[in-house]
Structures are given as structure tokens and as C-alpha cells.
C-alpha positions in Angstrom: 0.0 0.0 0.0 1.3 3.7 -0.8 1.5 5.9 1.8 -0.3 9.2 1.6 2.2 11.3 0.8 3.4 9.2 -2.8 0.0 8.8 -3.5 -0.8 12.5 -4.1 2.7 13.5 -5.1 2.5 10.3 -7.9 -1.2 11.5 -9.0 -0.3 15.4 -8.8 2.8 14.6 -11.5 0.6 12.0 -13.9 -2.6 14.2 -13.0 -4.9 11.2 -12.6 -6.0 9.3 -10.0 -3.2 6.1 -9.0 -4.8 2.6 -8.1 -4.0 -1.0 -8.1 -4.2 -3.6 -10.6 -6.4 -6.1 -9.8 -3.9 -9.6 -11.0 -5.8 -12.4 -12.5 -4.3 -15.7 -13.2 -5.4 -18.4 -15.9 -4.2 -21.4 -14.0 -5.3 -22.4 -10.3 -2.6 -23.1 -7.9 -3.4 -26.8 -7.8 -2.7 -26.7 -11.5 1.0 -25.4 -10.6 2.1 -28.3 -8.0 3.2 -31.3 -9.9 3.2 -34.7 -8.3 5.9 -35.9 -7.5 6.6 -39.1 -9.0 9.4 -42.2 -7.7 11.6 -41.4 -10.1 12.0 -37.7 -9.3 12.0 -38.3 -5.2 14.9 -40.8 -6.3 16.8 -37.4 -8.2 15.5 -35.3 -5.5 16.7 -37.6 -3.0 20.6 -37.5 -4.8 19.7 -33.5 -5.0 19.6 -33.3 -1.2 22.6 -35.5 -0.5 24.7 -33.0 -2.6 23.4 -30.1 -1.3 24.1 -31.5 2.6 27.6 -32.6 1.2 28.5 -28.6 -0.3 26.4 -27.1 2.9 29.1 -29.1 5.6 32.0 -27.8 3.7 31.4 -24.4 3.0 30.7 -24.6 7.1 33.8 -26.2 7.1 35.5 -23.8 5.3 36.7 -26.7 2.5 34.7 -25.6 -0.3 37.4 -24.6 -3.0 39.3 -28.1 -1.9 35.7 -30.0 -2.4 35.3 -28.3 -5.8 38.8 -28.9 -6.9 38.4 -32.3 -5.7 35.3 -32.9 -7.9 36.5 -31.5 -10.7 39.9 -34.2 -10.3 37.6 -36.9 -10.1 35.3 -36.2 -13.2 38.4 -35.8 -15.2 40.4 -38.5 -14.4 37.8 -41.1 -12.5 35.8 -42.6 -15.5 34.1 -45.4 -12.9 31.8 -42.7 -11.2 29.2 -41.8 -13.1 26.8 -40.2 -11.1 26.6 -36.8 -9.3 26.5 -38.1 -6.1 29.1 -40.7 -6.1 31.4 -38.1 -6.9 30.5 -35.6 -4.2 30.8 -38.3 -1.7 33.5 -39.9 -2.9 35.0 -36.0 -2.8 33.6 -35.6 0.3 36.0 -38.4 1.9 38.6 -37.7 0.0 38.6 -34.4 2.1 37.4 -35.3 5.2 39.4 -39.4 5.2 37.3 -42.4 4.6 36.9 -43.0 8.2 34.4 -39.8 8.6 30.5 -41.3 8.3 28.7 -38.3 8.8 27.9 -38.6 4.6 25.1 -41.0 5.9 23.6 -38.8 8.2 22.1 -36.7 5.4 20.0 -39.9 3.7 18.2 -40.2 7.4 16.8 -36.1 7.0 14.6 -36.7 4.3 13.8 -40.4 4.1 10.1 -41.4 4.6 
């Protein structure tokens, strides 16, 4: 809402009266949720996982070493194929292979 004092200097300078738009939309807002289906929980699941995996390390302060480290392994690493293999296997590369707190993450948003 304007206050008082735009509103008449705004409608002084145009010399008309200012209102507001009524928006009207075409689509419902059931219409813009999608279902999720299995497959996309399964890439939103991986989504998560990655994002818990850069969110420790830039509280860590690792982040350039985590990127650096993912960007060894997609060059040289042929085996790991998937985003999230190579974040974790990043991750532990980082952190040693004796750190399990990767697993912690898959427990959040389970059902």
C-alpha cells in the first residue's frame, strides 16, 4: 500500500488518480504443484545428498578443496558416473574415509 504522501505526489505529477491492478491468473494453484513421482524423489533424494555434502563444507570452510576435488575426479575417475558418487567420494577424500557423517544426510529426508 502507498502511503499518503506518494500517493498525491505520484497523481499530482501524472494528473490522474493512482490505483491498483487487480492480478488475474489463468491457471489455479493446484494446477502449478506437480506430483511428485518415484523417479523424481529418487533425483531429489541425490539433489539433497549433494546439497548436505557442499552445505558441511562451506561450514567447514573446504569448499574450494571440495570443488577442486570434484573436478579431479570427473576428469580422471571414469568409474563414477553419477553426481553423487562423486560428491561423496570427494567428500572423503577431504574429510578421510573413516568420517560417516555422509550417511547422516539420507536419514533427513527419508520417509
Amino acid at each position: 500500500m502507498l502511503s499518503e504522501r506518494v500517493y498525491q505526489k505520484t497523481s499530482e505529477e501524472f494528473g490522474t488518480p493512482v490505483g491498483v491492478a487487480r492480478i488475474t491468473g489463468y491457471k489455479s494453484k493446484k494446477e502449478h504443484v506437480d506430483e511428485i513421482t518415484t523417479e523424481a524423489y529418487k533425483q531429489l533424494s541425490n539433489e539433497l545428498d549433494i546439497n548436505w555434502i557442499i552445505t558441511e563444507t562451506i561450514l567447514d570452510g573446504n569448499y574450494k578443496e571440495l570443488q577442486r576435488e570434484v573436478y579431479n575426479l570427473k576428469k580422471t575417475n571414469k568409474r563414477l558416473k553419477s553426481e553423487l558418487s562423486i560428491y561423496k567420494r570427494a567428500f572423503q577424500n577431504i574429510n578421510g574415509k573413516g568420517n560417516t557423517n555422509i550417511t547422516k544426510s539420507s536419514k533427513v529426508h527419508t520417509a
